[in-house]
N, C-alpha and C positions, 0 to 999 in steps of 0.2 A: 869453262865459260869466263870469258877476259870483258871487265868493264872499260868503256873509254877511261884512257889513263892521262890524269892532267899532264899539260904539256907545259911546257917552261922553256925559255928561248934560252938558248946558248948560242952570242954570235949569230949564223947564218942557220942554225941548227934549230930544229926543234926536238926534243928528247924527250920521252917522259920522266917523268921523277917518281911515279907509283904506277906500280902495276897492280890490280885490284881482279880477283878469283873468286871462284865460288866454288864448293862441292859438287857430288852427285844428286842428280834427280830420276830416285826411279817410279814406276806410273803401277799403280793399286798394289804395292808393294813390291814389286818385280822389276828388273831393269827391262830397258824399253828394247825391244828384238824389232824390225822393219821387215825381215823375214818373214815372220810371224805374223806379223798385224798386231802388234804387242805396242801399240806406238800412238801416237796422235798428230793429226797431218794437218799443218797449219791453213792450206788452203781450207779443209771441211771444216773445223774450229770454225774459221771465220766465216763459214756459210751460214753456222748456226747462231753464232755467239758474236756481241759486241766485242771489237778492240779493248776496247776499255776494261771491260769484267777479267778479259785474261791477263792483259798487262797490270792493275789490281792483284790477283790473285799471284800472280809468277812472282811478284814483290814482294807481298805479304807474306806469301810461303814457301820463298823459294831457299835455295841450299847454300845460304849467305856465308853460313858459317858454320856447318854439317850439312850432312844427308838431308835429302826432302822428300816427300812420295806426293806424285798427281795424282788425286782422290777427286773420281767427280763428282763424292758426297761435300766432300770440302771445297770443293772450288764453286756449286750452285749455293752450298749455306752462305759461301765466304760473299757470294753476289749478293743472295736476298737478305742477309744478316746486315753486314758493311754497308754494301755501296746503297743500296736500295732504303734498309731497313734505316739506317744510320744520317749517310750522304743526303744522299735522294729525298728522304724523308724531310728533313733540315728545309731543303734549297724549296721544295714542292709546297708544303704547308706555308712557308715565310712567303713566297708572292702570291701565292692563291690567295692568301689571307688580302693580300695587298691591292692585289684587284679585283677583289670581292669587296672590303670594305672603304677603301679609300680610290675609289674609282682608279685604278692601275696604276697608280701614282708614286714614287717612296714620300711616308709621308712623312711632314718637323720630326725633328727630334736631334738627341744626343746621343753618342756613345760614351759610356763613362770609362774615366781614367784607366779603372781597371781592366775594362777589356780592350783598349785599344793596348794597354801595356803589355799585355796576356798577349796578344796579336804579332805585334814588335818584336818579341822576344822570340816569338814563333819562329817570325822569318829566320832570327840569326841563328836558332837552337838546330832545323832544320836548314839551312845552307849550310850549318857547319859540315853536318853529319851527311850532308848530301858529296859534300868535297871528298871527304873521305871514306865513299863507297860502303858507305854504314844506312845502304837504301831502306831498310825495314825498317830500322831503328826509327828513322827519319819518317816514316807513312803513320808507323804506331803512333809517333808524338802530333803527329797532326790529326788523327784523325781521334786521339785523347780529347783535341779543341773541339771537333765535329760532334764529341758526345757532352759536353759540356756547355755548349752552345744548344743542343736540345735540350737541356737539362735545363736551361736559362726559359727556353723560350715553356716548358712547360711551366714552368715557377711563377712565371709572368702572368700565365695565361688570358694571352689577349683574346680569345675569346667572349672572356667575361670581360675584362679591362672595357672594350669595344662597347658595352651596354653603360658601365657604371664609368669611367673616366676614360672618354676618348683620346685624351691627350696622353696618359699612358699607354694606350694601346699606341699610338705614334711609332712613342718613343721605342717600345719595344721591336713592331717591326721595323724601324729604322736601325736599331742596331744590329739584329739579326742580317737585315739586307747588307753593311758595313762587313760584316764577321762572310758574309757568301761571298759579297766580292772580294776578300782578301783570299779567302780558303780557294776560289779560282784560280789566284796569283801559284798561292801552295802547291796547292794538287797536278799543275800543271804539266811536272816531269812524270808524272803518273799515271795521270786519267787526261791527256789533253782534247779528248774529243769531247768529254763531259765539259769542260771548263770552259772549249770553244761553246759551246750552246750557253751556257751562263752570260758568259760575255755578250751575248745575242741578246739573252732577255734582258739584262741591263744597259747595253750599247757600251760597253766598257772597252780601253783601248786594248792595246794589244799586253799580254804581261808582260810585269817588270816586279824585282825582287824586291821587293818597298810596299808600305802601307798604301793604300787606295782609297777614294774617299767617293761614293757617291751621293751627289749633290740631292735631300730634297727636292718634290716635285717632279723629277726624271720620270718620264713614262715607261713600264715595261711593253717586251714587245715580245709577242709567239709563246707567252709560257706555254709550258709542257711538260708533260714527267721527264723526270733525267734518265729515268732505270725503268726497265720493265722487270716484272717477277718471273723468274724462269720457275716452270710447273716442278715440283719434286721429282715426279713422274721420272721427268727427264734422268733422274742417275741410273735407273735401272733401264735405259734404253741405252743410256752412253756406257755403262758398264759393258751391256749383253753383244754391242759390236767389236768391243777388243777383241782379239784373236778370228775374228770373220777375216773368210777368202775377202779381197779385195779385187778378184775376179767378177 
C-alpha cells in the first residue's frame, strides 16, 4: 500500500521526493483469500457501515509500521469506544447543552491561553507527522485533545455551573464549542464526512490548517448525533459470513 507521495518541482518535472508504505493486513488472523470469501468487499462495508468508522479504523489500526489484522471485534469497539464514545460524545453533549440552555446560541465567553496554545501546537505537531506519513501517530495525538477536552468539560461541569454561575457555564461551553471547531479543521484528512456535518452545525467555512474562531451568538443549525452505536451483536454476524458462498 503506497501513500500519496509529496511532490516537489523540478523544472517542468514533478517527482516525488518520499515514497511512503505500509505492511501487511491480514483479516481475523489469516491472510485475505477472494477465493474463499476470506475477504471484505468494499461495496457491502459500505452498505453497512459509515465511511468515516472505516477510514477511522484503517488509520488507527492499520499496518503503518508492521503487520495489522481486520478484527471486527476491534473495528465495532474502535467505532463505539473512539469515535462515538470519545469524538461523538464531546461534539453531542457540547451543543445539546448549547441549545438547551442558552437558546441555540454559542454563548460569551473566553478560551484561556492554554487551550488555545494546546490547540496551536496541535495543528503544527499534527501537520508535521501528517507530511511525513506518520498517519496514526498523528490521529493518536489528536484524538489525546478529544480526550482531554472531555476531561475539561467533565471538570467544569456545566451542568451544575448552569444553576449556580451562568457565566461560567458560558464560558465553558464556549470553549468546548472553540476546541470542536478546530478538532473539525484536525480530523479533517480523517473523518471528513463527520467534520463536514460540524461545519453544518456551526456554519463554519470550509477547512484550513490554522486556528478557527467562532464568534459568540452564532446560532447552531440541524444538531444531531455524529455516530450512531453499532449493536455488539453485529461481530458475530460479520465474523459468521467470512468464508460464505457468495453465490
Amino acid at each position: 500500500m503506497i501513500w500519496p507521495a509529496l511532490l516537489k518541482g523540478v523544472g517542468d518535472l514533478h517527482l516525488p521526493d518520499r515514497i511512503i508504505s505500509c505492511e501487511y493486513m491480514t483479516l481475523e488472523g489469516r491472510k485475505f483469500s477472494t477465493s474463499r470469501n476470506w475477504a471484505i468487499w468494499v461495496p457491502d462495508l459500505l452498505s453497512r457501515y459509515e465511511p468515516d468508522s472505516i477510514r477511522y479504523f484503517l488509520i488507527a489500526n492499520g499496518p503503518e509500521k508492521r503487520d495489522a489484522d481486520f478484527s471486527w471485534r476491534e473495528f465495532i469497539h474502535s467505532h463505539n469506544g473512539e469515535l462515538l464514545g470519545a469524538f461523538g460524545n464531546l461534539v453531542n453533549r457540547t451543543l445539546v447543552f448549547v441549545n438547551k440552555s442558552f437558546e441555540g446560541k454559542v454563548p460569551e465567553g473566553s478560551i484561556s491561553e492554554e487551550w488555545q496554545s494546546r490547540v496551536e501546537v496541535l495543528y503544527r505537531q499534527a501537520g508535521t507527522l501528517i507530511e511525513e506519513g506518520r498517519l496514526k501517530e498523528a490521529l493518536e495525538l489528536i484524538f489525546s485533545v478529544v480526550r482531554l477536552a472531555n476531561k475539561y468539560f467533565d471538570e467544569q461541569k456545566p451542568w451544575i455551573q448552569v444553576k449556580e454561575d451562568r457565566e461560567a457555564c458560558g464560558n465553558t461551553l464556549y470553549t468546548c464549542v472553540q476546541i470542536i471547531a478546530n478538532l473539525a479543521n484536525l480530523l479533517q484528512p480523517f473523518i471528513p464526512f463527520s467534520c463536514d456535518k460540524i461545519r453544518g452545525f456551526l456554519s463554519l467555512e470550509q477547512p484550513v490548517w490554522t486556528w478557527c474562531h467562532v464568534q459568540a451568538g452564532r446560532p447552531l443549525h440541524g444538531v444531531e448525533l455524529l455516530f450512531e452505536r453499532i449493536d455488539p451483536s453485529r461481530i458475530e454476524e460479520e465474523t459468521r459470513r467470512l468464508g460464505e458462498s457468495s453465490l
